[in-house]
Backbone bond lengths (Angstrom), bond angles and torsions (degrees), N, CA, C in turn:
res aa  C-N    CA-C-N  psi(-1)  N-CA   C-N-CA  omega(-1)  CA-C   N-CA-C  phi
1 X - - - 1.449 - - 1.528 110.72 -
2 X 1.492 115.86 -37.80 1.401 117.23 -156.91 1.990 90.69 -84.27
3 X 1.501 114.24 -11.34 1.683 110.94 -165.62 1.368 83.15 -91.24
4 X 1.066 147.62 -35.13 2.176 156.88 -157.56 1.551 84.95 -76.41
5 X 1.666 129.59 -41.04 1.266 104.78 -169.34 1.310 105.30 -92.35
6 X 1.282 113.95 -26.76 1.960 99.48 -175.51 1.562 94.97 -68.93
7 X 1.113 140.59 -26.12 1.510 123.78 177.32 1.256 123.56 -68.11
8 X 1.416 104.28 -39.55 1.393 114.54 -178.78 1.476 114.56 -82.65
9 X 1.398 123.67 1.59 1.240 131.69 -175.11 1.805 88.22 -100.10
10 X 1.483 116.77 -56.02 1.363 101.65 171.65 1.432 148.83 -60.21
11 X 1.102 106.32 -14.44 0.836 143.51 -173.59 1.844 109.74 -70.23
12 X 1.390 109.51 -55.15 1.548 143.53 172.85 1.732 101.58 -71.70
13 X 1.532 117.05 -38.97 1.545 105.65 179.19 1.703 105.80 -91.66
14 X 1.465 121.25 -2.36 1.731 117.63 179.11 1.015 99.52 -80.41
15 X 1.503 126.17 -45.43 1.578 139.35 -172.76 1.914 109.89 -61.27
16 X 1.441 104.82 -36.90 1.477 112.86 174.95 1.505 106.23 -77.53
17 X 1.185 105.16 -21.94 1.875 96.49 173.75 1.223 113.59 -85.12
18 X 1.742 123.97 -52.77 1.576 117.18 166.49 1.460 119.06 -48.80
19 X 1.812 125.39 -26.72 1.443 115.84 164.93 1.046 112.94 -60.26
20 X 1.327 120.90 -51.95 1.807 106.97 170.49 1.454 130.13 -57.34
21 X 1.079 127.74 -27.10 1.328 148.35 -175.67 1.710 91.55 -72.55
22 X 1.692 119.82 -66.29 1.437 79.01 176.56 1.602 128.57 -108.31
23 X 1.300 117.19 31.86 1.431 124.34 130.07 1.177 135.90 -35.96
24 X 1.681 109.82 -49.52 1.555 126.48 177.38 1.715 114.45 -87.71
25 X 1.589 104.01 1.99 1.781 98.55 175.66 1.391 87.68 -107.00
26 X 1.140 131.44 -29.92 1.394 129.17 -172.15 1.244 128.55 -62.44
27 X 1.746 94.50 -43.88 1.819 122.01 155.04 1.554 108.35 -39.25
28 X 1.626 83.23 -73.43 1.855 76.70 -164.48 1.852 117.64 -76.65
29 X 0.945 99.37 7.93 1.499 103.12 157.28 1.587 139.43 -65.90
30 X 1.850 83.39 -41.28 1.402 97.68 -178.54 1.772 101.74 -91.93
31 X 0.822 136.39 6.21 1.429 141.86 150.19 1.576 116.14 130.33
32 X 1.547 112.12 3.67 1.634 123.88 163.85 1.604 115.28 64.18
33 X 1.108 108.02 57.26 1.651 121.86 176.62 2.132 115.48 92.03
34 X 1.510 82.35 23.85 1.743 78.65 -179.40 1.231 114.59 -102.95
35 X 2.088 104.99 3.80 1.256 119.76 -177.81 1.453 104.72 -81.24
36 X 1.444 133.83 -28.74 1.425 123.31 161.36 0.991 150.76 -50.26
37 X 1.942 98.94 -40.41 1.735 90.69 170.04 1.716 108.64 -118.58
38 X 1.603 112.35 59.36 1.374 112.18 -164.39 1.479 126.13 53.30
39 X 1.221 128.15 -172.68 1.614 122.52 -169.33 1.451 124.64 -90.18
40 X 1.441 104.82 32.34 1.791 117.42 173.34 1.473 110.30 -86.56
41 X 0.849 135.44 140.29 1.299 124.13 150.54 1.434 126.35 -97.38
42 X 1.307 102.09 130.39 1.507 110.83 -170.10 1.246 114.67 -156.84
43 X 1.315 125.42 139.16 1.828 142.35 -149.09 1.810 92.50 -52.89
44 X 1.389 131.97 -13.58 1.424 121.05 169.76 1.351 110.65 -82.56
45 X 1.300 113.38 -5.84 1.852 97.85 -158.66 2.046 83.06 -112.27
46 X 1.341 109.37 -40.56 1.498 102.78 -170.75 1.816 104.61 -63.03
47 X 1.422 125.46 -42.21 0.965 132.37 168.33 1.567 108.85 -45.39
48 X 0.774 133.32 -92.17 1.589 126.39 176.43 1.450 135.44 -39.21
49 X 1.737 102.22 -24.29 1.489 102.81 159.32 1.727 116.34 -85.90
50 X 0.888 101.48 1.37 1.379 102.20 175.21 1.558 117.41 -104.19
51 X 1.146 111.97 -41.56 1.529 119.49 153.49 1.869 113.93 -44.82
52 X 1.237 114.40 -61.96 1.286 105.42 159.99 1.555 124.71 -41.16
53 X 1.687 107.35 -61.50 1.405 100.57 -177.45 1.756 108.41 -44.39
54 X 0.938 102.71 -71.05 1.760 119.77 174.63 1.610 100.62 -3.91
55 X 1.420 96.34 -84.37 1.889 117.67 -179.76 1.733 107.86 -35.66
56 X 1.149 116.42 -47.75 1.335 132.51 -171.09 1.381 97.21 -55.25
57 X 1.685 115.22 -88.56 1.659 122.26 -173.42 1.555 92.83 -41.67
58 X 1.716 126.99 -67.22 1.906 93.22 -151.99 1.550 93.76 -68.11
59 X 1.100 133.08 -13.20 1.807 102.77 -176.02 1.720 118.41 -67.97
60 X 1.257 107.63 -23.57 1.460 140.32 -166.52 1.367 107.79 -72.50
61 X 1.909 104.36 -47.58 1.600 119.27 -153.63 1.753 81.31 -93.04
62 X 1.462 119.46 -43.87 1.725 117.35 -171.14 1.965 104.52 -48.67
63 X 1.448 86.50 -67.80 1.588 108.05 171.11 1.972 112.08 -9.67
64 X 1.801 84.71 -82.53 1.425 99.05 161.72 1.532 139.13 -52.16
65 X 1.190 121.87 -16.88 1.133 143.81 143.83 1.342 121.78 -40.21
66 X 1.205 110.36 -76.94 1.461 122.85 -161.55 1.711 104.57 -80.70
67 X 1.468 110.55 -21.93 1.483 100.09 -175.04 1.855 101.68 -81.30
68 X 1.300 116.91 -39.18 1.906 117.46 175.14 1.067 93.98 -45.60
69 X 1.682 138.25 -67.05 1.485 149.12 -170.48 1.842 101.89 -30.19
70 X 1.331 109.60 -77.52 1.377 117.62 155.86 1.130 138.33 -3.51
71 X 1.548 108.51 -84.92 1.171 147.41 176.49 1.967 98.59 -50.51
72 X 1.104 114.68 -79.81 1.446 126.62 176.26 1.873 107.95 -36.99
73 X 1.318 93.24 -57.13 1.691 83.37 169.13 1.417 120.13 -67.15
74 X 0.927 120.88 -24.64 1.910 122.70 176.04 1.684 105.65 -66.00
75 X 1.488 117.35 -36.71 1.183 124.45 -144.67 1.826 99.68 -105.89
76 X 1.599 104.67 -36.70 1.781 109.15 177.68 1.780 98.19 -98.79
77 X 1.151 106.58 138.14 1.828 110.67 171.54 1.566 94.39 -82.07
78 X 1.354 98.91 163.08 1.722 107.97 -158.30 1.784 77.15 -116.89
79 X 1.615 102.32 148.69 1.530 101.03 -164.17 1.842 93.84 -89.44
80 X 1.028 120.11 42.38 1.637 119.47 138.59 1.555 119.44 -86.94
81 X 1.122 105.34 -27.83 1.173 107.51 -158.32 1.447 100.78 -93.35
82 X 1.463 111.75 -40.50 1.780 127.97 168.80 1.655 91.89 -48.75
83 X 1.280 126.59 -72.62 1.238 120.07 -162.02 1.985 126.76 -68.29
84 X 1.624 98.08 6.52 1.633 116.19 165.52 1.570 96.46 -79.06
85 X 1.333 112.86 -66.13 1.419 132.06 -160.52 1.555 99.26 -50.45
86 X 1.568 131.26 -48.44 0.961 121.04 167.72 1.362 138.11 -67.06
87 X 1.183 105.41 -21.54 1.421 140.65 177.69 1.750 105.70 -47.15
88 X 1.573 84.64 -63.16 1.905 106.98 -165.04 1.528 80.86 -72.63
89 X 1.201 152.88 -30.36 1.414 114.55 -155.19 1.404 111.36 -112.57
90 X 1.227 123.79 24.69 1.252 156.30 132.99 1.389 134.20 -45.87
């Protein structure tokens, strides 16, 4: 039960990283902070779309992070648990 939730917990943080992922193509599609100060470009609007971009990848790359972390523990037994299993068949 406790390996069903680290998967399913990773599972829920990979999906929160591909939402960001295409949040941040969607962003920079629509032109990545040039929607603030109309269609000039000027050192306020590149600054803030880039700050966004920025925010985007580590929320994306954390995201992705923490769900492998997860995922890997759901998927490898942690040698407490190896050393029950051997335990009981003893």
């Amino acid at each position: 039960m406790k390996r069903a939730m680290f998967l399913i917990a990773g599972a829920c943080w990979l999906l929160f990283a591909l939402g960001f992922g295409i949040i941040l193509l969607h962003y920079i599609g629509q032109g990545a902070g040039l929607q603030f100060f109309g269609w000039m470009f000027s050192s306020g609007s590149v600054l803030i779309g880039l700050l966004h971009v920025v925010g985007f990848v580590i929320a994306a790359f954390l995201c992705f992070a923490i769900g492998a972390c997860f995922f890997a523990r759901g998927f490898v037994r942690a040698g407490e648990d190896v050393e029950k299993t051997e335990l009981e068949k003893s």
